[in-house]
C-alpha positions as CSV (number, residue, x, y, z in Angstrom):
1,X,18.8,-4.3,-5.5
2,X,17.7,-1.6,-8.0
3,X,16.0,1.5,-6.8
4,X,13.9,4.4,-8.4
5,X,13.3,7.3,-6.7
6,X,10.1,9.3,-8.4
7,X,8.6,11.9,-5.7
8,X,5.9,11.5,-4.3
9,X,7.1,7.9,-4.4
10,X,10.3,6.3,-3.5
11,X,10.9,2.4,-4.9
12,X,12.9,-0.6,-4.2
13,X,12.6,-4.2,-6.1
14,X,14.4,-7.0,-4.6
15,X,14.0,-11.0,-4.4
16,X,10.2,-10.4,-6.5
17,X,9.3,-7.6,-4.1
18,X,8.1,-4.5,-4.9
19,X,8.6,-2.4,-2.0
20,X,6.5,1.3,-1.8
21,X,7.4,4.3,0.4
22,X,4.8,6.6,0.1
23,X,5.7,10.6,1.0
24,X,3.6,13.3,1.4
25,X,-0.3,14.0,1.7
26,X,-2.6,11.2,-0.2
27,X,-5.7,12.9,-1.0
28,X,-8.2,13.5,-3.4
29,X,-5.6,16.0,-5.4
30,X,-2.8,13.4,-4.6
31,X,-4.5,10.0,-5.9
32,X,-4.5,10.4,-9.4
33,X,-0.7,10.4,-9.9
34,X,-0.1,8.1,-6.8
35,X,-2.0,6.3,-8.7
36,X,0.0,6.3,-11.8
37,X,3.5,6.0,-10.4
38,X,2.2,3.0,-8.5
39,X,0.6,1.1,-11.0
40,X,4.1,2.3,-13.3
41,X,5.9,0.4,-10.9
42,X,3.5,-2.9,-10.7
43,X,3.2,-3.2,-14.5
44,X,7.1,-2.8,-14.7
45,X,8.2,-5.6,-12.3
46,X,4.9,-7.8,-12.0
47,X,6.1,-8.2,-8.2
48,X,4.8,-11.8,-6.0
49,X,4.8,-9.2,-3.1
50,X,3.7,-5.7,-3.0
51,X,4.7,-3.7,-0.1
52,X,3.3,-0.4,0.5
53,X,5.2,1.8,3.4
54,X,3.2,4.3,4.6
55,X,5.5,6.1,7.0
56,X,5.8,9.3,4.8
57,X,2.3,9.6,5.3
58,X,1.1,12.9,6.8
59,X,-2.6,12.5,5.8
60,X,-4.9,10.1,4.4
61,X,-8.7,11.0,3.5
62,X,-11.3,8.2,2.0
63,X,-9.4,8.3,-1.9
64,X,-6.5,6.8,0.0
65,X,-8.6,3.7,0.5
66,X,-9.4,4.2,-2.6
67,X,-5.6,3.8,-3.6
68,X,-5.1,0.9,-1.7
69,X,-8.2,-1.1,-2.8
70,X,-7.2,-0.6,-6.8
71,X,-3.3,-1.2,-6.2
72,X,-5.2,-4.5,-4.8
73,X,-7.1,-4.9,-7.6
74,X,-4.0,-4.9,-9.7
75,X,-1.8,-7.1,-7.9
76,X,-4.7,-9.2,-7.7
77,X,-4.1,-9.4,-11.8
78,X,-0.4,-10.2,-11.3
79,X,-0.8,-13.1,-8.3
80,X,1.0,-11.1,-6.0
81,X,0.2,-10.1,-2.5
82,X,-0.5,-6.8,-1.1
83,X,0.9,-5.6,2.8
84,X,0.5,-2.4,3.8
85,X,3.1,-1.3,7.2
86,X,4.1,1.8,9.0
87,X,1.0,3.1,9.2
88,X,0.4,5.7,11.9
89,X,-2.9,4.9,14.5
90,X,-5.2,6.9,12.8
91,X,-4.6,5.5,9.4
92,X,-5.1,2.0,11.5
93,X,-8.5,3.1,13.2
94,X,-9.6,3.8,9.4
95,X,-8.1,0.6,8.5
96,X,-10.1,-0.7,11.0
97,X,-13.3,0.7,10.4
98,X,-13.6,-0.5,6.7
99,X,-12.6,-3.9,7.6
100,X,-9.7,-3.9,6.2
101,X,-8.3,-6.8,8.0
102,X,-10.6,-9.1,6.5
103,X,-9.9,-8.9,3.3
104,X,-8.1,-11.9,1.1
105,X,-4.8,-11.3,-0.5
106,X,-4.1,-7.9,1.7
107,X,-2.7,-7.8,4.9
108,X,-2.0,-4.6,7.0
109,X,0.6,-4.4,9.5
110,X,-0.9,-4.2,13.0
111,X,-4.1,-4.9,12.3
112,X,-3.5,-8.4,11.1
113,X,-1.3,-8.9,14.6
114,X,-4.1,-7.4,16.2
115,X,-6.6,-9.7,14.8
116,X,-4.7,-12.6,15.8
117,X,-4.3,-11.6,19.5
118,X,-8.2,-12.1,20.1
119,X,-8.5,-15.0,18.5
């Protein structure tokens, strides 16, 4: 397995994974180079799964979304799923709220589950 540690980011590539620890606060002055360093790390190993952990996470405001819906967008490009996990309940209930669940090619960790429960 080779890792890369690059803060605010901390990455692992195994078996065509890309897994994604996130650290830290992911805001509107955070995106931006989130942004970069996780597109860096798509573009460099063109993963079939993108994971994105999101359990060093200590707040999240609407560019977060944001974030998540163009790392999408990209591993859209490359074929490869998206999962996001460990994400704490209020990260969920915004999750929730924008439908998150429902859209193709992403799934979210406890929503998903949840989803499946009342069908």
């Amino acid at each position: 397995m080779e890792k890369t540690t690059e803060e605010p980011i901390c990455a692992a590539f195994s078996d065509g994974s890309l897994t994604v620890r996130v650290v830290g606060e992911v805001d509107h002055h955070s995106a931006g180079v989130l942004r970069e360093k996780l597109d860096r790390q798509l573009y460099l190993y063109h993963p079939r799964e993108f994971i994105l952990s999101l359990s060093g996470v200590s707040f999240m405001d609407s560019s977060g979304l944001g974030l998540i819906l163009g790392r999408l967008a990209v591993c859209r490009h490359f074929g490869c799923t998206m999962r996001l996990c460990d994400a704490d309940e209020r990260m969920l209930r915004i999750f929730r709220l924008a439908g998150m669940e429902r859209i193709s090619g992403l799934t979210v960790d406890g929503l998903s589950k949840e989803r499946r429960d009342r069908q």
